[in-house]
N, C-alpha and C positions, 0 to 999 in steps of 0.2 A: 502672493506674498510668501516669500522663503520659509521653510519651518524651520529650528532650529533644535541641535539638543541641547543641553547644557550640565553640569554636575558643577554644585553649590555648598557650603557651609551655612546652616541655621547659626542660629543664634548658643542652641548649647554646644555649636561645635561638632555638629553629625552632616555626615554629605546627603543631599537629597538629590535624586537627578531627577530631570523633566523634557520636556519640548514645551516651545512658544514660539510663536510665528509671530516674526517682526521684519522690517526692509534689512534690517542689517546687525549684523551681531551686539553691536554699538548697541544698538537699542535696545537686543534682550541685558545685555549688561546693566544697562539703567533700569533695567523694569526690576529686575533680581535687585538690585539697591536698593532700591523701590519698597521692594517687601521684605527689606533685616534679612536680604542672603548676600552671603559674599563670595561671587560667579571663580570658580577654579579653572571649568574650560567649556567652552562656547563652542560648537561647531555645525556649520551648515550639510544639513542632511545629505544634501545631491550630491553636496562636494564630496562629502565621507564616500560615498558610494563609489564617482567617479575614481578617487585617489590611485589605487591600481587596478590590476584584470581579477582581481579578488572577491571583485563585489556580487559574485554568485556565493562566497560563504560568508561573506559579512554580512550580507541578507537574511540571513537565520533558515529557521524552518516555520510555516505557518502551516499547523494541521487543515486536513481536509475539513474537518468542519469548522474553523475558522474562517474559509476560503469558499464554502458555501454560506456562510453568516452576512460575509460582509458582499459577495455579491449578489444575494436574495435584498438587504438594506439597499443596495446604490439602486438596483430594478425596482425596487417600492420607491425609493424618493424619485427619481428620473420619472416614473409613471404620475407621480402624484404633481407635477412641472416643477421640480425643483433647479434650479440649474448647477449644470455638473461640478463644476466648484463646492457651491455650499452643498451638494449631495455627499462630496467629498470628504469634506469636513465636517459635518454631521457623522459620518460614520467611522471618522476617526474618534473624536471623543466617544463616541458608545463602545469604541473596543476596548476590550479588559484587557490586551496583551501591550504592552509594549513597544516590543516589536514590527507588529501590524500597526502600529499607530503610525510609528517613523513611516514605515512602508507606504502607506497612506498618506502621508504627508508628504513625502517626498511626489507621490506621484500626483498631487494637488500642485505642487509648487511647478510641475511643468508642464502643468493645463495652464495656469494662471501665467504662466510664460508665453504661452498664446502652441504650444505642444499639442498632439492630440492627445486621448486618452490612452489608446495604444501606444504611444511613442513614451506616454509616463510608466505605463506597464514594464515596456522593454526594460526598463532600469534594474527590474528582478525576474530577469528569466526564472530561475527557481523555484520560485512562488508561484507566477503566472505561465504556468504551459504555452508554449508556438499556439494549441488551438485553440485554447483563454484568450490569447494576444489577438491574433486571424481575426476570431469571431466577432471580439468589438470591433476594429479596424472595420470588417466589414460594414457592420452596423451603423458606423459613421459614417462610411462612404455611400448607404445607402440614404442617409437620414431618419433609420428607425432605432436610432438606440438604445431605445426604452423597452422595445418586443423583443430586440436580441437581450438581452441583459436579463429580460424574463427567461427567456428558454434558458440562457447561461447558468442563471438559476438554480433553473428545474434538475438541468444536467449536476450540476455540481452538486447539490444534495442527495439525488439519486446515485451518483455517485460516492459520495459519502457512508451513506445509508448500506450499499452494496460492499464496500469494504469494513466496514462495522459486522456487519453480517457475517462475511467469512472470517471475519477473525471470533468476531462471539460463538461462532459454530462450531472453532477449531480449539475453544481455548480447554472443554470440559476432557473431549478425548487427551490431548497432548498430557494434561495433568493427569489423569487415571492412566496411562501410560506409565508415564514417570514414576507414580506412585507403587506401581502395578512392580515394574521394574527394583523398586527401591526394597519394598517388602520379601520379596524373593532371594534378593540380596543379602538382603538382614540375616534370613532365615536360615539361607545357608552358611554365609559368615559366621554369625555369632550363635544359635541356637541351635542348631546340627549338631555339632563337634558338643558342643557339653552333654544333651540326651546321648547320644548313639559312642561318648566316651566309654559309657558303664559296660557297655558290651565288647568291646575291642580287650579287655585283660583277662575275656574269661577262654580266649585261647581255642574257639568254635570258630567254624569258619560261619559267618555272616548268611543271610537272603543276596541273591544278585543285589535286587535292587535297593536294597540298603547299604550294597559296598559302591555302587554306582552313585550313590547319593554324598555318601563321605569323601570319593574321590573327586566330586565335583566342589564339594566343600573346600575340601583340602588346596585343587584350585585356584577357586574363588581368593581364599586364604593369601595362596603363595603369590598368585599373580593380579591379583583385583584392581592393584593401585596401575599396573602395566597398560592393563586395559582399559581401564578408565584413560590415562592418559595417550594412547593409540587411538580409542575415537574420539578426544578432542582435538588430537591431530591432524586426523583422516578428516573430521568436520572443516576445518580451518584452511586445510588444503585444497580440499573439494570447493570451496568458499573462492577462496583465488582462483582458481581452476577453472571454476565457470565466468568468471571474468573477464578472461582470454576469449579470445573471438570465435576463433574455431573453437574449442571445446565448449562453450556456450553455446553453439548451433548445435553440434552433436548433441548435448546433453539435452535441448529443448526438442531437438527432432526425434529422441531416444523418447520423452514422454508423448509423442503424439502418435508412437507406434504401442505405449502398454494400454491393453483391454481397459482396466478400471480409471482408466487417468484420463484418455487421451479424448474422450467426450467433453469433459468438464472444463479441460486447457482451452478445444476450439471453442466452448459454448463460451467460454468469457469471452476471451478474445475478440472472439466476434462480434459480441454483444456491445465491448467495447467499440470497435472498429465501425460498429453500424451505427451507434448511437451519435457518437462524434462527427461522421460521414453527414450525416442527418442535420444536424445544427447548422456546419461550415455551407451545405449545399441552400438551405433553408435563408440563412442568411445573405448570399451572394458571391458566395466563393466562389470562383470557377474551378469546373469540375474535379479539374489534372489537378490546382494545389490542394482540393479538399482530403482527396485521396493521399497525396504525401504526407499531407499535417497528420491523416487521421494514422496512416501508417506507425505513426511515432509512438500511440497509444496503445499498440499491441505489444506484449511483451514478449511473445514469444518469436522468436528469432525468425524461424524456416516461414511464419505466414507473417511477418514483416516483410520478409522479402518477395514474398509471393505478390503483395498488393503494392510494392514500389514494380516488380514486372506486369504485373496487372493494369498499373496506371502509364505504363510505355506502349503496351498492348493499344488503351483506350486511345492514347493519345497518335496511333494509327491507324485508328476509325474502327476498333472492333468494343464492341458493347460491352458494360460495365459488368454484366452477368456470367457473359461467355468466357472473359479475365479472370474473374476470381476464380468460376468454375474448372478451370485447366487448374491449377494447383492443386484441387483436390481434397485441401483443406479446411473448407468453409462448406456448412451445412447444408442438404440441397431444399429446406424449409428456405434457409435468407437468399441463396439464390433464386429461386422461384420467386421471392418477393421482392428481390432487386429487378427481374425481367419484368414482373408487373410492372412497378416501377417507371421505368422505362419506357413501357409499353404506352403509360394510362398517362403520363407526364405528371404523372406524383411517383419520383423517385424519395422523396425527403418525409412523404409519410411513408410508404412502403419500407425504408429503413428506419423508421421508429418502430413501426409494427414489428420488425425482425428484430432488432435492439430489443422490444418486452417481449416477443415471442423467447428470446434465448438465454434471457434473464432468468423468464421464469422455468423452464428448463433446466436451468441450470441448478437453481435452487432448488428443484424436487429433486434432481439427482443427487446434492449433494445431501439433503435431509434423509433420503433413501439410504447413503452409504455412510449416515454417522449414526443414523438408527440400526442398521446391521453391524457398526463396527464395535458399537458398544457393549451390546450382550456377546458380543462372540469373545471381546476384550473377557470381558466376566470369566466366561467359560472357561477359556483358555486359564486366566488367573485361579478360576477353580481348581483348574485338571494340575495343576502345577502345585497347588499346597497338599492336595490332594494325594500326591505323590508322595512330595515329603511327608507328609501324618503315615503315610502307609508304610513306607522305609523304615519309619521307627515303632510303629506298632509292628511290624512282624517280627522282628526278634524278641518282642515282651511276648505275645502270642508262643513263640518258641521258644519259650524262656526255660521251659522243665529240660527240654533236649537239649540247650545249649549248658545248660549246669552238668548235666552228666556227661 
């Protein structure tokens, strides 16, 4: 049955909009009669969808964990025999958004068309990732769609979880940054120049580092606003810049050559690439497209392309391990667990095992580098006001010499 949306007049005269699933609009019109609304405009979900090539932004955005919510519900009701229709439907009215309801509904209304579930997917690339889409596909073609939908799951909330993570990780530094920044600012803008005024008309020449300190003021002063708007520029540029194809490569292959970064980039990455590798192969991918799908979830450029040459490699009979390993980019921990792998004919756990081996990895290295960035932060903010206190206490200190 079609879902519909619709936007309506109550009775005091205020619009209300909803969805109701009925054969035809006709019929949500009378049901809106029905209940003292008087229907404005009626529209079938798939059709809005189909309307033009648009319908990747007409689809909105569904957060990541929206997107593990509602595929942890469809893998509970498919496990518990519900069938995929009313599994569907059930988990549209439990969503609190909106959006995902439509979403949801639209992709019920082309199951009930006799569509597979993948093929209702496809309707919002967006939302559902190529290895979201793959995976069920798979799962139907196997006839286990209740096991895949669990791992899908697992994957999507751990994923979820893992980006929650780095961003709660990064949000305290970034702020003590900024503030860090803003206070120094302050101090030299506006509190400098009035202390260290009183001393400039007594006609002594100054401490160095109390003229170096005014001069910085001074600066600050003349040019603040310059520079402020120079790196919102410079940010905004760079912004575009990486965008571009080539300078996106360069810039990504540029962080996998710095000391402090370029661990952390492959440990995701990979972490990524292995976990996802894992499900598609677990499920019934074959092998050449699991490795392309999975390629798409690495963000970084240079081992993107490494595992689409990696997957031309395989696909001339040389082993998934000895591939990745020529690139050079991929840890020799997941390669030795990919040659197990391989070896033992569990390549799909051997790449879970490497997915949480690099996780976790990843996550001591980065707890290690915001525990040393934060007192060093401190410090530095120390040595810095530090200076400034001391700039304006040594001419009070010299205060008898600078009178006479």
């Amino acid at each position: 049955m079609p879902a519909f949306e619709y936007t309506a007049l109550n009775a005091k005269g205020q619009e209300e909009s909803g969805m109701l699933e009925a054969d035809t609009a006709r019929q949500v019109r009378q049901t809106l009669r029905d209940g003292k609304l008087t229907p404005l405009k009626v529209e079938q979900i798939e059709k809005k969808e189909s309307q033009s090539d648009s319908k990747v932004k007409r689809a909105g955005k569904v957060k990541p964990a929206e997107l593990a919510l509602f595929t942890r519900q469809l893998a509970t009701l498919t496990q518990s025999g519900s069938p995929l229709e009313e599994a569907l439907s059930i988990t549209a009215k439990q969503s609190e958004q909106k959006n995902l309801q439509r979403i949801i509904s639209a992709v019920r209304s082309r199951v009930i068309e006799g569509h597979s579930l993948a093929g209702g997917l496809q309707l919002f690339p967006s939302v559902f990732p190529k290895m979201y889409r793959a995976t069920v596909s798979a799962g139907e073609q196997s006839g286990h769609i209740d096991a895949v939908l669990e791992r899908l799951a697992d994957y999507t909330e751990d994923r979820q979880v893992l980006q929650q993570k780095i961003s709660t990780a990064l949000v305290y530094p970034v702020i003590l940054t900024i503030l860090s920044i803003t206070i120094v600012a302050g101090l030299l803008a506006f509190i400098v120049p009035q202390i260290v005024e009183v001393f400039e008309n007594m006609g002594q020449e100054l401490p160095v580092m109390t003229r170096m300190i005014i001069a910085l003021s001074d600066f600050i002063i003349k040019y603040g606003i310059y520079i402020i708007a120079v790196i919102i520029i410079s940010v905004i540029i760079f912004k575009k810049m990486v965008k571009i194809p080539k300078w996106e490569y360069r810039y990504h292959r540029f962080l996998l050559r710095v000391p402090a970064i370029k661990k952390m980039v492959r440990g995701l990455n990979t972490a990524r690439f292995a976990r996802t590798l894992s499900i598609l192969a677990s499920s019934g991918v074959p092998i050449l497209d699991a490795m392309s799908i999975s390629a798409q979830v690495i963000q970084n450029v240079p081992m993107r392309q490494a595992v689409d040459e990696a997957a031309i490699k395989v696909r001339e009979g040389k082993p998934i391990h000895k591939a990745l390993e020529q690139s050079g980019y991929f840890p020799p921990m997941t390669i030795y667990l990919i040659a197990s792998g391989e070896n033992s004919g569990q390549l799909d756990d051997m790449l879970e095992r490497a997915a949480i081996q690099q996780e976790r990895e990843t996550d001591s290295m980065m707890t290690g580098m915001l525990s040393l960035f934060e007192p060093m932060l401190i410090l530095v903010m120390g040595g810095v006001v530090m200076t400034i206190v001391l700039s304006i206490l040594l001419p009070i200190l010299n205060l008898n010499q600078l009178v006479k």
